[in-house]
TIRO-2110 file (N, C-alpha, C; in Angstrom, 1 decimal):
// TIRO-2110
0.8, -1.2, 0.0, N, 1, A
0.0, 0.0, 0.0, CA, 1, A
0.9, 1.2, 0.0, C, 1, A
0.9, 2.0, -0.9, N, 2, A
1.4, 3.5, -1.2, CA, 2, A
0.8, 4.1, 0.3, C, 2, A
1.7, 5.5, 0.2, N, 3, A
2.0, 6.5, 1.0, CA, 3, A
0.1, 7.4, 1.0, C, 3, A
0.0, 7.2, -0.5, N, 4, A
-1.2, 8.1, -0.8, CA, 4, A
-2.5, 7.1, -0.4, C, 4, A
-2.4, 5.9, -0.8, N, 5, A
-3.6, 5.0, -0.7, CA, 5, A
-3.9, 5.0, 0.9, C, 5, A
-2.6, 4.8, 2.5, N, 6, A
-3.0, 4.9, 3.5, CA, 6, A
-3.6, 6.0, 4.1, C, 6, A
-3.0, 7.0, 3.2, N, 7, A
-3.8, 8.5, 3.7, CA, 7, A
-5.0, 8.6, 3.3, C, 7, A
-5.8, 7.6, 2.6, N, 8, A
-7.1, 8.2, 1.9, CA, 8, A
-7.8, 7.0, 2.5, C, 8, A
-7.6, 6.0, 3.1, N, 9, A
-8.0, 4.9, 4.1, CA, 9, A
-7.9, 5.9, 5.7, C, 9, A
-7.5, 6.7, 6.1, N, 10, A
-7.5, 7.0, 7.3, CA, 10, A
-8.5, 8.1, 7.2, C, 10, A
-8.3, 8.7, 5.8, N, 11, A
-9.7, 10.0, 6.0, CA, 11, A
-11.2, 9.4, 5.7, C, 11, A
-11.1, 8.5, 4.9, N, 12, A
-12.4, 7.9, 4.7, CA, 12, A
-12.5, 7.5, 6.5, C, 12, A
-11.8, 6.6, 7.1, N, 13, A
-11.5, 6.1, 8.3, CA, 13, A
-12.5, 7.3, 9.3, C, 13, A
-11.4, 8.0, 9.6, N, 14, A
-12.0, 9.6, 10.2, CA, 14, A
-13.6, 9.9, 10.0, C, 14, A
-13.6, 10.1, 8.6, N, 15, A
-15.4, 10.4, 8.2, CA, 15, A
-16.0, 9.5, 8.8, C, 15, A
-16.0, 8.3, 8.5, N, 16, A
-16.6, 7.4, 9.5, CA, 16, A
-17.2, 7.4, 10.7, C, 16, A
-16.2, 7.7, 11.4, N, 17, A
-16.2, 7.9, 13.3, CA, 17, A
-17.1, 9.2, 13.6, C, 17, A
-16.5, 10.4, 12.6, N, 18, A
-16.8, 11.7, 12.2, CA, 18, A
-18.1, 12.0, 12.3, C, 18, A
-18.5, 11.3, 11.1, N, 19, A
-20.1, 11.5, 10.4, CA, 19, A
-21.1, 11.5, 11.0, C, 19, A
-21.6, 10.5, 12.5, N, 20, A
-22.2, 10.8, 13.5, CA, 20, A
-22.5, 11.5, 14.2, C, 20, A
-21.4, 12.3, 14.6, N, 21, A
-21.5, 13.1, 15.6, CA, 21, A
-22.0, 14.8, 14.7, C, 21, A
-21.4, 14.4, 13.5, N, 22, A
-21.9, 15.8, 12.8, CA, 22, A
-23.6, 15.4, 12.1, C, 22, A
-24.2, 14.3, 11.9, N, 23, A
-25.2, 14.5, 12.0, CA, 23, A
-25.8, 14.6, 13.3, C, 23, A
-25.7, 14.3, 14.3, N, 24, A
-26.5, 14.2, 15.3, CA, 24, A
-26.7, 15.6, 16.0, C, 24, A
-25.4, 16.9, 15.5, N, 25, A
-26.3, 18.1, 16.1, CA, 25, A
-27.3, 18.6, 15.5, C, 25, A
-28.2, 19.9, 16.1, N, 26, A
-29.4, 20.3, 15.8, CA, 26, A
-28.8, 21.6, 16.1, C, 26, A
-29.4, 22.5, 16.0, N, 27, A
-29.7, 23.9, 16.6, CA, 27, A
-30.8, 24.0, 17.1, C, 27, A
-31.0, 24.7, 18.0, N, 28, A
-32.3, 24.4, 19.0, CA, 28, A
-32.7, 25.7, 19.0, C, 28, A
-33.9, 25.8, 18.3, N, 29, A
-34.5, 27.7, 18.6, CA, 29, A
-34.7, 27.9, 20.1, C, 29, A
-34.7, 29.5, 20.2, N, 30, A
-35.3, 29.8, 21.5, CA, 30, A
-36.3, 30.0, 22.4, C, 30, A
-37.2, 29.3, 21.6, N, 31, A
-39.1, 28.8, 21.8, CA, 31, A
-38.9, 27.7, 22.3, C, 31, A
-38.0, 26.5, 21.8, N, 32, A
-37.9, 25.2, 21.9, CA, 32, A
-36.8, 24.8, 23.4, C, 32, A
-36.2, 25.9, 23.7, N, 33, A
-35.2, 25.2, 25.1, CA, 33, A
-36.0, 25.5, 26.2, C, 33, A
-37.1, 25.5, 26.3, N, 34, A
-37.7, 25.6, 27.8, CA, 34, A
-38.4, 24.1, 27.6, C, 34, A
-38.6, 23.4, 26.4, N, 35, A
-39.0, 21.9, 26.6, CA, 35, A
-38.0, 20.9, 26.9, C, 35, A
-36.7, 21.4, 26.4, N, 36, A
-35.2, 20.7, 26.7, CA, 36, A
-35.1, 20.8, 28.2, C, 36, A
-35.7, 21.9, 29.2, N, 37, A
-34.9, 22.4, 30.3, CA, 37, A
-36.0, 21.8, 31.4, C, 37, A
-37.2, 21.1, 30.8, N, 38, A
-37.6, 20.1, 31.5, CA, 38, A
-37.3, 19.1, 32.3, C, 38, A
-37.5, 18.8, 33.8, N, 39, A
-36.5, 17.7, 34.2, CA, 39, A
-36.9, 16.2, 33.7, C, 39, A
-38.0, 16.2, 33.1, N, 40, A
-38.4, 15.2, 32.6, CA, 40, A
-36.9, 14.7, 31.6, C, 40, A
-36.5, 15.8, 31.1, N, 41, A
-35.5, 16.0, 29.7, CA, 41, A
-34.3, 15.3, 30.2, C, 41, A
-34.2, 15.3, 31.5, N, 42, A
-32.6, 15.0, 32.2, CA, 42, A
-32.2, 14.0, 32.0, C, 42, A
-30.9, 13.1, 31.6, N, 43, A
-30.3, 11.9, 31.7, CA, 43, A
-30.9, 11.0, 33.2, C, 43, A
-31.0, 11.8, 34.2, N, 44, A
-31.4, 11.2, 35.4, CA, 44, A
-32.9, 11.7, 35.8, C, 44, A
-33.9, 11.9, 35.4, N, 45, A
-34.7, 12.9, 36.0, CA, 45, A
-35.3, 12.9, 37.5, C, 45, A
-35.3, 11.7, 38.3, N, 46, A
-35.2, 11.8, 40.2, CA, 46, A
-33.8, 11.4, 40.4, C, 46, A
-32.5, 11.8, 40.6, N, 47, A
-31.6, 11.5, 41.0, CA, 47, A
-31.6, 11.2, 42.9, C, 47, A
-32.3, 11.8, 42.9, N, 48, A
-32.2, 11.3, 44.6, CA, 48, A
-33.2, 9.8, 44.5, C, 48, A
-33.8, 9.6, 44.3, N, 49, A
-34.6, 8.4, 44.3, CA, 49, A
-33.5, 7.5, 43.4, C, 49, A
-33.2, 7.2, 42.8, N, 50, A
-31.7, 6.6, 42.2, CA, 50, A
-31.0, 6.6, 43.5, C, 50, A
-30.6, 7.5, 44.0, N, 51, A
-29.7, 7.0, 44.6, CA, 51, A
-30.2, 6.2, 45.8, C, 51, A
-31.3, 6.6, 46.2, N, 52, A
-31.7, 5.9, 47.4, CA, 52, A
-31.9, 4.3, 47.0, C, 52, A
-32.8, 3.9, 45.4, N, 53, A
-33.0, 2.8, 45.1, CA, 53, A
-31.5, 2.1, 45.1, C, 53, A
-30.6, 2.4, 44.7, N, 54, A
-28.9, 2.1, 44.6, CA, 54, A
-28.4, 1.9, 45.9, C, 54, A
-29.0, 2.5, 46.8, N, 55, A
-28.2, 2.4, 48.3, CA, 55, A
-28.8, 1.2, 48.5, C, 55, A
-30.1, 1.0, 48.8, N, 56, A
-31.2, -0.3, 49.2, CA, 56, A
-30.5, -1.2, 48.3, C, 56, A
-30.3, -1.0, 46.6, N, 57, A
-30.1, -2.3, 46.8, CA, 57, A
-28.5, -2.8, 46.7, C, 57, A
-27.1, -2.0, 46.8, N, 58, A
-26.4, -2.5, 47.5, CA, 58, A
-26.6, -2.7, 48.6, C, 58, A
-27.1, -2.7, 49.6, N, 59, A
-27.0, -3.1, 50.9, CA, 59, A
-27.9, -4.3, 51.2, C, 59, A
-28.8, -4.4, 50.0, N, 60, A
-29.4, -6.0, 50.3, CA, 60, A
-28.7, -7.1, 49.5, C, 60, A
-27.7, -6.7, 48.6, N, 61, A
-26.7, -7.5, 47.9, CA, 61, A
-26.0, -7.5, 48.4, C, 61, A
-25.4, -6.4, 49.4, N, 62, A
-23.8, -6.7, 50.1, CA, 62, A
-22.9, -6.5, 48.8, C, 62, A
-23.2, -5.7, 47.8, N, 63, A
-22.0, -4.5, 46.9, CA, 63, A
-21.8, -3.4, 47.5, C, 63, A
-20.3, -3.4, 47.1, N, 64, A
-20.0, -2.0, 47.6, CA, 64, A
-20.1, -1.5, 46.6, C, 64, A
-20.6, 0.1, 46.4, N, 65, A
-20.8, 1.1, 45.5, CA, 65, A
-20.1, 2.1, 45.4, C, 65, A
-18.8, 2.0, 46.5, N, 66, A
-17.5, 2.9, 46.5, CA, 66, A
-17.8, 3.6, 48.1, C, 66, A
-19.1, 3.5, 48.9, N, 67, A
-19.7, 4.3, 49.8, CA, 67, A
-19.1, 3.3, 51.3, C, 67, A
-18.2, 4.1, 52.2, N, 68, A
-18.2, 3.1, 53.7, CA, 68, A
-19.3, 2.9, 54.3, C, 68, A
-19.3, 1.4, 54.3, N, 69, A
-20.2, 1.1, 55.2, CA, 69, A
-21.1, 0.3, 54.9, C, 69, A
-21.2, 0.5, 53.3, N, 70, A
-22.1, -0.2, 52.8, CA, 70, A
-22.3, -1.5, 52.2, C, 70, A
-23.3, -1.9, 52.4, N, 71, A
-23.7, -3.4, 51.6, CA, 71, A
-23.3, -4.3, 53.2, C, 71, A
-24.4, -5.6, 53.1, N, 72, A
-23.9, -6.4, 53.9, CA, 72, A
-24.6, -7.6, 53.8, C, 72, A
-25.3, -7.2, 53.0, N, 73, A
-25.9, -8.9, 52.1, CA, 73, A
-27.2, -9.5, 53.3, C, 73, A
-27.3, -8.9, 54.3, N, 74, A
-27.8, -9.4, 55.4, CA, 74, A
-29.7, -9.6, 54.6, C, 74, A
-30.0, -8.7, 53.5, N, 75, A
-31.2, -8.8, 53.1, CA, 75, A
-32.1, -7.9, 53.7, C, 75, A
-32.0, -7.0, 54.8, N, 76, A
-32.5, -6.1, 55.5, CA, 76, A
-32.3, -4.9, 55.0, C, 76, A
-33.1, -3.6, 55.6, N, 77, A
-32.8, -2.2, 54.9, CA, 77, A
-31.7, -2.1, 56.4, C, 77, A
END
């Protein structure tokens, strides 16, 4: 493989990985970000309830989740 043939295998390559992410933005008018800023919208939307559901159930598996003290498999809260 030529000098030229690997260079046009790595940009095709690039566009590849590339092309995703440049389709996937949008521009978002300024009528439309108060439906975005919804907490319904959020990656987490009750984060405290997560975490409480996450503490219960390492501690009825007995995992630790990085937190002292926790987990002990015993099956109890």
């Amino acid at each position: 493989m030529t000098h030229h043939h690997r260079q046009i295998a790595r940009t095709r390559l690039l566009l590849v990985f590339c092309l995703p992410w440049l389709v996937a933005c949008a521009q978002v008018q300024p009528w439309e970000r108060g439906n975005l800023a919804k907490p319904q919208m959020a990656i987490d939307p009750q984060p405290m309830q997560s975490t409480l559901s996450s503490h219960v159930h390492n501690s009825r598996e007995g995992t630790a989740s990085g937190g002292a003290g926790e987990g002990g498999g015993c099956g109890c809260y």
